[in-house]
Each structure stands twice: as C-alpha cells, then as structure tokens.
N, C-alpha and C positions, 0 to 999 in steps of 0.2 A: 415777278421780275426775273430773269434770266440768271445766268449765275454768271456769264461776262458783263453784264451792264452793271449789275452790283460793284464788281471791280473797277469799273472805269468812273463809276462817281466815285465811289472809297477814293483811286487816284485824284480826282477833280480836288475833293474834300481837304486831305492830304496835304494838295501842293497848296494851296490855299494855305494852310495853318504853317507847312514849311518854310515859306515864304515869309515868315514872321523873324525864323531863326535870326539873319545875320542885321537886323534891325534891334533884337533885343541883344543878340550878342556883341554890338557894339558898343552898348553903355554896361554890360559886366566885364568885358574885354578892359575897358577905359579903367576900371576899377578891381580888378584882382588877375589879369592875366586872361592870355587865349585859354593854354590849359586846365589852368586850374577853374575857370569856369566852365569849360564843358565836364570836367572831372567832379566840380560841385553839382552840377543839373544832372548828371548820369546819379550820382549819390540822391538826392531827392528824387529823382523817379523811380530807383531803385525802392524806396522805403513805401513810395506810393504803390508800387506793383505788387512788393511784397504783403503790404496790408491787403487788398485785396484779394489776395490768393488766398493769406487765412480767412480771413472775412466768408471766403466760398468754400472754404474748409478744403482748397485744392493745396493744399505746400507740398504733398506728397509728391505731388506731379513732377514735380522738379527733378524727382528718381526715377519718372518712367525708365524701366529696364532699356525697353527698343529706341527709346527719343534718344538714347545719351550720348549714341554716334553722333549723331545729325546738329545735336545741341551745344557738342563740346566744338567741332568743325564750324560749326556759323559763330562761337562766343570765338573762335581760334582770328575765322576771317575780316569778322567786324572791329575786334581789335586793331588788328593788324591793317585794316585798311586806315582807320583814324589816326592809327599811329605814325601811317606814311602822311597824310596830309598833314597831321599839326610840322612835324617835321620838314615836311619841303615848305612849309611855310618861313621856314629859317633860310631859303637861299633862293626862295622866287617869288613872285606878286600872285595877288588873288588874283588876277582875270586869268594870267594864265593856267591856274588849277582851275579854275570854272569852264574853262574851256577843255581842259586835259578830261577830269572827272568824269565830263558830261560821253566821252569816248566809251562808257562802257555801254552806252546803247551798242555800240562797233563792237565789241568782247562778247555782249550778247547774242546779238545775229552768227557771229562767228561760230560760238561754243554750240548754242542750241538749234541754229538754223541751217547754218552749211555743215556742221559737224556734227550737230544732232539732229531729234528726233523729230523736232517741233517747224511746222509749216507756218508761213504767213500769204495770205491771200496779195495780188499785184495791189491793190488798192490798198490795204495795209502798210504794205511797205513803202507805198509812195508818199503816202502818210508818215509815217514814220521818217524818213530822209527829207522829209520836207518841214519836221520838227528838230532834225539837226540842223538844217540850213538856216533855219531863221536861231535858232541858240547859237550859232555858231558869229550869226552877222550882232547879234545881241551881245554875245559876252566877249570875243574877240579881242585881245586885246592891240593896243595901237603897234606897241614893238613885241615881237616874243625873241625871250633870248637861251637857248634849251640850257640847262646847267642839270645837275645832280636834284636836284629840288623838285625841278620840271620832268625827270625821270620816276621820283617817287609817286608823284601825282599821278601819271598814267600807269603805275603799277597798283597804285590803288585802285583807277579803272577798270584794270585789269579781273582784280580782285574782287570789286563789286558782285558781278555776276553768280562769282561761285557762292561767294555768302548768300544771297539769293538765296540760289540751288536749296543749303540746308536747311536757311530757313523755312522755304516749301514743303521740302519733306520731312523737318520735323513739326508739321503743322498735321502733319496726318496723322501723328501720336497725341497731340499736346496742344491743348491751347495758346492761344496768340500770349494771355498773359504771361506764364509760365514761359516760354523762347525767350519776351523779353526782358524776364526776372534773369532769367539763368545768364544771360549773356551780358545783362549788367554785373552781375555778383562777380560772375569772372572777369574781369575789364577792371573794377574798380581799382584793386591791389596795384595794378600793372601802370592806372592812370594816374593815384597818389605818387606811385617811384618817378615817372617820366616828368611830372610838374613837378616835383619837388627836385630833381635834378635840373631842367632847364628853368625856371622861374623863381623869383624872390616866395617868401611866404607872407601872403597877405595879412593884414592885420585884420583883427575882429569888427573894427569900426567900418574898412571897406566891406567886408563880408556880409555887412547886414543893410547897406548902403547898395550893394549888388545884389541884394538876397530877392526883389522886387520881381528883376529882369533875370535871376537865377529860377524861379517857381513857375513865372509865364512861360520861359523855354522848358522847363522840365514839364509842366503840365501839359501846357497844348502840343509840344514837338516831342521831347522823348517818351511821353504815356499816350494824348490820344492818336497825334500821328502816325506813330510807330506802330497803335494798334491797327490801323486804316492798312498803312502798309502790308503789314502781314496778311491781314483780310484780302488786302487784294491779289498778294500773293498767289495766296490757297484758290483763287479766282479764274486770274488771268496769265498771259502767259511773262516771263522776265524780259522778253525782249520787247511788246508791248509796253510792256510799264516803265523799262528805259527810256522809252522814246518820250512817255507821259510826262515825264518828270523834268521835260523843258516847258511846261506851266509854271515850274518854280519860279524861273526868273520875270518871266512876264508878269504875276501877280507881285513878285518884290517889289517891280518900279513902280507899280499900281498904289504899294500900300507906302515906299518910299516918298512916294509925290505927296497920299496920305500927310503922313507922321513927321517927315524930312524934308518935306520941302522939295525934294531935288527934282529938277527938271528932265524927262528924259530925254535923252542926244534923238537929234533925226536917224542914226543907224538905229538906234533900239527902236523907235515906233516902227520902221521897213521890217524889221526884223520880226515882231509882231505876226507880222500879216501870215508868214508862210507857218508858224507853230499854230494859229488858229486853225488855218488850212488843214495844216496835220491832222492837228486833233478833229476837224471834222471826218477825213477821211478813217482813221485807223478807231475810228468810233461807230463807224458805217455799219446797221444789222445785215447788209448787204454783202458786206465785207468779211463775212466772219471768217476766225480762224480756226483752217483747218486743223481736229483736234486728230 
C-alpha cells in the first residue's frame, strides 16, 4: 500500500473516532465542566501513553537530544491553540468556532502552498474547496456576531497548522507515542491552573459519575486518534489533511442521529454532498501530490 493512501485511511479512521468527542463530551461537560474534563481525559491518556512507552522500554525517548526543538514548539502550540478555544468559548457560540477552527485548512494552503514548499495537483484542490464548501453550509452558523471570542478561535486556526508543522518533524526523530506523551506532560500543569481558575472543583461523586465518558474520550480520541493523526502526518501532506478533517462533522450527525436522536437540518444533508465530492477528489491516485 502506498505511503499516501495509508494516510488518507488513518484520516478516514480518525475522523470516524473524532467524531465521537463532542457526543461524549457532552455528558462530562454536563458533570464536571468543559475544562476540567478535557484536563481529566488529557491526564488519563497521559498515564496510558506513558505506560506504554515503559512497557516498550522507550521513556528515554522523550530526551531525544535532536526531537526537543520540534517537541517542546508543538507541546508550546497545541497548548496554546486549546487554550484559545476553551477560552473564546467564554464570549461566543460553538457553531461559530466550528466554522472559524475549520479555516485552518485556509492557514494551511497559505503557509505551505502559496508560501511554501508544498504543491497540490488542480484536482486536489478542487477537492479540498469543495470540503470547505460543504463544512461551511454544515456548520455555518444562523447569525455570526465577530467579538473577542470569535477572534481567538481563528487565531487558533491560525495556529493549528504550525503545530502540525512540528509535530511532522518531530515524527522523524520520535515515535508517534512519545510526541503525544511529551505534549501532554507539558499541558497538564498549565490545564490544572486554567480550570481551576475559570471552573468550580468538581466533587469526587461527579468525577466518577463522568469517569465513563472521561476513558472513551481519552481512549478512542486522545490515544488512538491522535496516534492515527500523527501517522498521517508523517504521511500526507497538512494542507490535505485539513481539508480531511471536515469528515469530522459529517460522521457527528451520523453517529448523533445514532446515540441523540437528533435529526439532521436539510442544510447539513446539502452540505454532505459536496465533503463526499471532496473527499472523492483529493483521494484520487490520479490526483497525486506533487512531492
């Protein structure tokens, strides 16, 4: 199998399991906070990354000399991007971050394609714009009102790509585990201060009443998805994979209709159509990208 179609299932795979997040993290949410639950599911995938790394007898790895740039830059960016989203989530709605976030496929193409190195074939691209169009008529929301909130969010967009970036290149030192050991270890500290200044401290009874929907996101989303991720990283190219990652919302409403009951609006099924399109095009072995 090629070493790009590896990466475009790992994405398939992926958005699939991501897709899960904001379904489990509505009933930990409901029970111990936004923060403090994804600060608890980063601590449990933490412990789990870590056991496996001794388990393989790699924990050294975590000091690779040459990784420590590239490792300390993506724990610096992925913080820092989380840290904007939970935060604008204090002064704007979720559809407008889903719509903002989703821009860094735009940060992508910008950084690595008009200003870097990296080509995309006509077909590729039209694929790819043709997975914003349909995310866009998908997650859209009815009024947008820009404030401070709605500025963090697309600086997080912003910021996505470049985290990327290191994670990429510290994949050519370091295993997939060890990136996302290290980048939890450092986040933790920073994620206990930030919830324990904006949220109550949960009691022990909700904690273990959440602890269900706290191990399915840390298992499936922050262990195996995030390994998928980085796999596909070290694969394909980041402006590709932005584009990919508007699967996430189309399997949501899928698994939402599932588990939720909830009906999807006629804008999200239209919206459907042109992210399938996408994803046919910018999948095309015909289509490959110029490396």
């Amino acid at each position: 199998m090629r070493k790009e179609r590896e990466g475009e299932i790992f994405m398939v795979i992926l958005s699939i399991l991501e897709s899960m997040f904001p379904i489990f993290s509505l009933f930990s949410i409901a029970l111990v906070g936004a923060i403090f639950s994804y600060t608890y599911v980063v601590l449990i995938a933490s412990i789990i990354l870590l056991t496996i790394l001794i388990i393989k007898k790699e924990f050294s790895t975590l000091f690779t000399p040459k990784a420590q740039k590239d490792l300390l830059f993506t724990s610096f960016f992925i913080t820092l991007l989380f840290l904007l989203l939970f935060i604008s989530l204090r002064y704007t709605t979720a559809g407008n971050i889903a719509v903002l976030i989703f821009l860094q496929l735009f940060f992508s193409y910008l950084y690595f394609n008009i200003f870097g190195s990296d080509r995309m074939t006509a077909l590729h691209t039209i694929g790819a714009l043709s997975m914003v169009i349909g995310a866009f008529i998908m997650l859209f929301p009815e009024e947008v009102h820009f404030n401070i909130g709605d500025a963090m969010a697309l600086t997080a967009a912003a910021v996505a790509p470049i985290a990327n970036l290191y994670q990429k290149r510290a994949r050519v030192y370091v295993g997939t585990i060890t990136i996302l050991t290290y980048r939890n270890l450092i986040a933790l500290p920073f994620l206990f201060a930030i919830a324990s200044t904006f949220e109550p401290m949960p009691t022990q009874e909700k904690v273990l009443d959440a602890l269900p929907y706290l191990l399915a996101n840390a298992i499936l989303i922050y262990v195996i998805a995030k390994i998928f991720w980085i796999e596909a990283l070290h694969r394909i190219s980041i402006t590709k994979m932005s584009a990919m990652v508007a699967l996430i919302p189309l399997f949501t409403l899928f698994f939402a209709y599932l588990i939720l009951h909830e009906i999807p609006t006629l804008r999200q099924l239209i919206g459907i159509i042109p992210i399938l399109l996408g994803g046919y095009f910018i999948t095309r072995p015909d289509g490959r990208l110029k490396q």
